[in-house]
N, C-alpha and C positions, 0 to 999 in steps of 0.2 A: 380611658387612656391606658398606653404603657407603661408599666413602672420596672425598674430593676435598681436590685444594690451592690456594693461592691464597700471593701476598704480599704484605704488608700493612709501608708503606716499607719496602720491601727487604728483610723477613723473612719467612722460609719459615713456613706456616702449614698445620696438614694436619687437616682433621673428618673423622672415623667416626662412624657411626650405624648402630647397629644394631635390626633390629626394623623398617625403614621401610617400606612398602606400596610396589607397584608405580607408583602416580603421584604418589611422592614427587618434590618438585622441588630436586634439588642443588645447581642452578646459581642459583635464587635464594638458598636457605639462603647459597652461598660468598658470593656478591655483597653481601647486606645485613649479613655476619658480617665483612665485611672492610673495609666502611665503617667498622662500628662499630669495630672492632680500628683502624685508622688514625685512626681522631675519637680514642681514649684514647692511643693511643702521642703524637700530636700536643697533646692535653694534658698528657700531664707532659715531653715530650721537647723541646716550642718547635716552630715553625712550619718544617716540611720538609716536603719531599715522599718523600725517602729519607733513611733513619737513615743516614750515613756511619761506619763503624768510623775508630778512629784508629790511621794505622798504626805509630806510637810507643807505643801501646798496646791491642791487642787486644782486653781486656776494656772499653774504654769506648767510647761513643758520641764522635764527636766535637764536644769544646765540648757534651755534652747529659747528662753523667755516668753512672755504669755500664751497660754493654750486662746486662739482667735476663736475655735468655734470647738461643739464638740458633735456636732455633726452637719451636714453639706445635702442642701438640695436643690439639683439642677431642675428647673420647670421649662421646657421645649414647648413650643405652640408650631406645628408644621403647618406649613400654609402655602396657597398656590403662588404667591410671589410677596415675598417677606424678608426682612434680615434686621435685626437689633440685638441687644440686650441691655439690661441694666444691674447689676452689683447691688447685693445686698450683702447684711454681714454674716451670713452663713447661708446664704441661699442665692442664686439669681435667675431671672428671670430672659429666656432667649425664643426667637423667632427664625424662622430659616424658612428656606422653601421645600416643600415636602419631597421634589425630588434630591436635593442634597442629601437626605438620608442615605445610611449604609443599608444595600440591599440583599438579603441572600444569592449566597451563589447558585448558578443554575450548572450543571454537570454537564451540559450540552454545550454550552461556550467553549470556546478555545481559552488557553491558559491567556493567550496575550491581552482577551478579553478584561481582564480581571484587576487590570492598572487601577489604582485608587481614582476617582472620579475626582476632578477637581473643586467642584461643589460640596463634597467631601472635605476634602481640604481646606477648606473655606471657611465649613461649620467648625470642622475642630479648632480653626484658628477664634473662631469666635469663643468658643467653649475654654482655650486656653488667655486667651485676651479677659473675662468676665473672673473667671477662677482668681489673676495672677489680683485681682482689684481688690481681693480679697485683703492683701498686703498692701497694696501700691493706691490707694484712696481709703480704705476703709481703718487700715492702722498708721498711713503715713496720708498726713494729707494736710492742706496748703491751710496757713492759719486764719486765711476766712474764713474756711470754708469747717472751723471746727464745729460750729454751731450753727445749722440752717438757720434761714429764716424765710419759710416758703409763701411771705407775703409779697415777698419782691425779687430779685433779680441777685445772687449773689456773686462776686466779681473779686476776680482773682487774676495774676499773669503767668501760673504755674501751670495751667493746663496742658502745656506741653510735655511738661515733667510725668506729670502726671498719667496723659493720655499715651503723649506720645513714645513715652519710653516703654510704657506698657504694649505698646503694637509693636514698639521691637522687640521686646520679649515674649508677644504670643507666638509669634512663627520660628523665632529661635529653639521655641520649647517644642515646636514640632520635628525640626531637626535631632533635636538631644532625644529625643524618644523614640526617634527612626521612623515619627509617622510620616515624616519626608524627606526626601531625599536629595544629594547634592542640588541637582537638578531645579529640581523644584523647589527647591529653598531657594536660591538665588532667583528663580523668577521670578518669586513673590518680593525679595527686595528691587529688581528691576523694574516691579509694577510700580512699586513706592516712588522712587526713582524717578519714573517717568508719570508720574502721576503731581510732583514738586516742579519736574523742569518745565511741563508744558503747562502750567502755572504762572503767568505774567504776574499776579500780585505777590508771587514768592518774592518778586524780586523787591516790593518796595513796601511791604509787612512784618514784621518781624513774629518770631513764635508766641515773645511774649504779648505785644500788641492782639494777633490773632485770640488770644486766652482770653485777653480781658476785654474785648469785644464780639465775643462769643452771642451772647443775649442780643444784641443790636444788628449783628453783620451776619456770623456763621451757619444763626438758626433765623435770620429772617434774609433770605441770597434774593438777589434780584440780575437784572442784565448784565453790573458791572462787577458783579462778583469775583470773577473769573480773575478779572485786569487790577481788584483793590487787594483781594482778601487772600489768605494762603489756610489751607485747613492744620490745626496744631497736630493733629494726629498724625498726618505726614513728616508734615514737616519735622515736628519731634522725633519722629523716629528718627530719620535721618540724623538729628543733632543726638539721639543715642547713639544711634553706627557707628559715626564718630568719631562719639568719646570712646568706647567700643575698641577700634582699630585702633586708636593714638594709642589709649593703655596697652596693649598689648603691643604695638611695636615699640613701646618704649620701657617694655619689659615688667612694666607696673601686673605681675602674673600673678593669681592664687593660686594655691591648690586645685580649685573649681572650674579656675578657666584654661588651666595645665590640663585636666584632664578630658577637656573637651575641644584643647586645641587643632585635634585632627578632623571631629565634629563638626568644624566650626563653631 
């Protein structure tokens, strides 16, 4: 496999991928994975350039509340037709198709060649979705679901929150890092968009319903899927965008969202 590392404020970061072709490019995958990992450490941690530990207490950031991990490893499995991941507490595990990888450039191409492949875009959104769980399930997460219990089935109606608001913040973090563009930020909300409206059960599911019939409906679909059920990951983002747009036109502003208001 490939490995490479990088730090992301001052924390050790290390990808593996395995499965990559010969003119897989590393040094971009590090460089745009570590933008992203410092735009999310920086939003939940406050504005630094380096995480300082405190040295009266080891396990916490300084002034920024518990250090989550004290080091990060992304594991890539490329494959000819693949896409998941799953969140661990300082590591997670992700799938993609081996052509979504970043590929070196070739010097014979023309410049207009060289547009970011949207399967690209894809992966990094996956790699920002997976990171962001780091905070958004792993340190903040629904109180059933504080304590597995992986004999059975556990059942919650926060999955929207949870998932969904996290898919609106993985493609948002592509934006704030410039790994895409107006452009292409909004399409990727227009896919969401249109991926809720042509959704007949959006209309008579609710998010929280979809959450807590996950186990029963979302992972076992059958013909009337389509007409019962609405996916929480959509749909929640959308109920982020939202809340999202209301706070900001009603002035409700940080610091945070002041400085990224031209950003979007």
């Amino acid at each position: 496999f490939w490995s490479g590392s990088f730090e992301a404020c001052g924390i050790p970061h290390r990808f593996v991928v395995a499965g990559a072709p010969a003119s897989f490019d590393g040094a971009k995958l590090l460089a745009d994975t570590q933008a992203i990992c410092e735009e999310e450490i920086r939003f939940w941690h406050g504005e630094t350039k380096s995480i300082k530990k405190d040295s009266s207490s080891p396990n916490r950031f300084k002034g920024q509340g518990p250090i989550l991990f004290k080091n990060y490893v992304f594991m890539l499995n490329a494959v000819a037709d693949g896409y998941g991941g799953l969140e661990h507490r300082n590591s997670t595990a992700l799938i993609s198709d081996r052509k979504d990888l970043p590929r070196l450039a070739r010097t014979t191409l023309a410049p207009s060649t060289h547009r970011q492949p949207e399967g690209y875009t894809t992966l990094l959104g996956l790699i920002s979705h997976e990171y962001f769980h780091t905070w958004n399930v792993k340190r903040l997460r629904p109180v059933e679901l504080a304590r597995y219990d992986y004999s059975q089935e556990n059942y919650t109606e926060l999955l929207w929150f949870f998932e969904g608001f996290t898919s609106y913040y993985d493609d948002l973090f592509l934006r704030r890092t410039h790994r895409a563009d107006n452009t292409a930020y909004l399409k990727l909300l227009a896919k969401t968009i249109n991926q809720v409206a042509q959704t007949p059960g959006s209309q008579v599911q609710s998010v929280a319903q979809s959450s807590f019939d996950a186990w029963v409906k979302y992972y076992r679909q059958d013909e009337n899927t389509a007409n019962a059920t609405v996916s929480y990951y959509t749909k929640g983002s959308l109920v982020a965008l939202c809340l999202d747009l209301t706070l900001r036109a009603e002035g409700h502003t940080t610091l945070r969202s002041e400085e990224h208001t031209s950003e979007l």
